[in-house]
N, C-alpha and C positions, 0 to 999 in steps of 0.2 A: 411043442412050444404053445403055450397058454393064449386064446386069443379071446380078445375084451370086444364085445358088442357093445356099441354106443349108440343109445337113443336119444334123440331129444323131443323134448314136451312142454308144452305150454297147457297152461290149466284151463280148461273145456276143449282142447282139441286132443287127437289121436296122435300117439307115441309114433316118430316118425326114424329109422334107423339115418342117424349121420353119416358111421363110420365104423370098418374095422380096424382095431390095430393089433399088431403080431408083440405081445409083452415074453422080455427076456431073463426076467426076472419072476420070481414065487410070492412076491412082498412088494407093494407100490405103496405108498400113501396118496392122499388125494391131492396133493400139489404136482407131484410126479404125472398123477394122473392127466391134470390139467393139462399140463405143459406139454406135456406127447402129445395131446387132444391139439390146442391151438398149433404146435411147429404143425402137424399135418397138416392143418385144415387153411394154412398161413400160405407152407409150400403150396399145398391144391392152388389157393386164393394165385397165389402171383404167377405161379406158370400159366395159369386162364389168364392172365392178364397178358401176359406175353405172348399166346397163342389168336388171341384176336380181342378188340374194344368191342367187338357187337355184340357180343354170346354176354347171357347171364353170368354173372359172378356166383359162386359159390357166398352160401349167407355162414358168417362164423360166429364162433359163441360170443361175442361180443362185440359191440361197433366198432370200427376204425375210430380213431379219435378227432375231435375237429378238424385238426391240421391236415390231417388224412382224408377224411372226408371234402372237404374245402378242394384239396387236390385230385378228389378223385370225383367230383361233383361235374358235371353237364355244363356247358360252357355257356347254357342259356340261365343256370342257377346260381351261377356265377357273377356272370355282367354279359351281356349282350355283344356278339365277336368277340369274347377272348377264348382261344381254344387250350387247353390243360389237355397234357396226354396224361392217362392213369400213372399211378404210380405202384412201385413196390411196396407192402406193409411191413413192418418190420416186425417178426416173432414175439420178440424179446418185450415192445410194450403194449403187443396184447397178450401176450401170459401176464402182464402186470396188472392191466387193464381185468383178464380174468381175476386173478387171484384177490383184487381187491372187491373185486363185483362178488366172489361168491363171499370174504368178510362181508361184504353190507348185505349179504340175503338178497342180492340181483337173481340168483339161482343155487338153487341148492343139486346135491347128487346124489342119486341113492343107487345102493351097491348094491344087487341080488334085492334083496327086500327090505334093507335098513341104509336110514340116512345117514349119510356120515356129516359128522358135526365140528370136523375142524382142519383146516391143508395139511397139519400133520401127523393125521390120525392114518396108520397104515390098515391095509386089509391084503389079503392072502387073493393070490390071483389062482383061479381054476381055470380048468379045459373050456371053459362056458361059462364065462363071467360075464353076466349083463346087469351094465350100468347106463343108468337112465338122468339124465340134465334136464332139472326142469327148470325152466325159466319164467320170472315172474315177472308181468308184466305191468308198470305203475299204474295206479288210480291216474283218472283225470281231475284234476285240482284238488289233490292233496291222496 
């Protein structure tokens, strides 16, 4: 079974491994990709969450969304004495969340040595597929 190494990258720093995942298929396009990508890193996210509030969270290809965030914020960043337990994130809209962040060029992915240029561009999975998530991080004021 074909196993895809996944890095992630920001631009000046060092290519950092995310994650492995076990692909059961010869053929994936890059939405497929995604979406394997974020359910893991979703499941990781919430069972850390259920295992204890004090441990680091696992960081994921994209932010939780306000509401999420909001709920999942420190009770002092919040309002003063209100306590919020974490919450679960839901898969489903941060693969949305991804997929629209890689349309707007939030991050691009490049496969072996070539960018891929669109969620349904497929590519052919090998014994050693390493795919690298670079993430781009906004200017400050503009």
């Amino acid at each position: 079974m074909p196993t895809l190494t996944i890095n992630d990258e920001r631009l000046g720093r060092e290519k950092v491994k995310a994650l492995t995942l076990e692909c059961l298929t010869e053929s994936l396009t890059v939405r497929e990709l995604i979406r394997q990508r974020v359910y893991q890193e979703v499941q990781d996210y919430n069972q850390k969450l259920e295992e204890s509030n004090n441990k680091p969270l696992p960081k994921l290809l994209v932010t939780p969304t306000d509401e999420e965030a909001q709920l999942n914020a420190k009770p002092s960043q919040i309002a003063p004495n209100r306590s919020k337990r974490k919450k679960k994130i839901s898969w489903e809209t941060q693969f949305d969340l991804a997929c629209r962040a890689f349309d707007s060029n939030g991050f691009f992915v490049i496969i072996g040595d070539r960018q891929a240029e669109a969620l349904d561009e497929a590519f052919q999975v090998a014994v050693d597929t390493e795919i690298t998530f670079v993430k781009l991080v906004p200017l400050v004021g503009g």
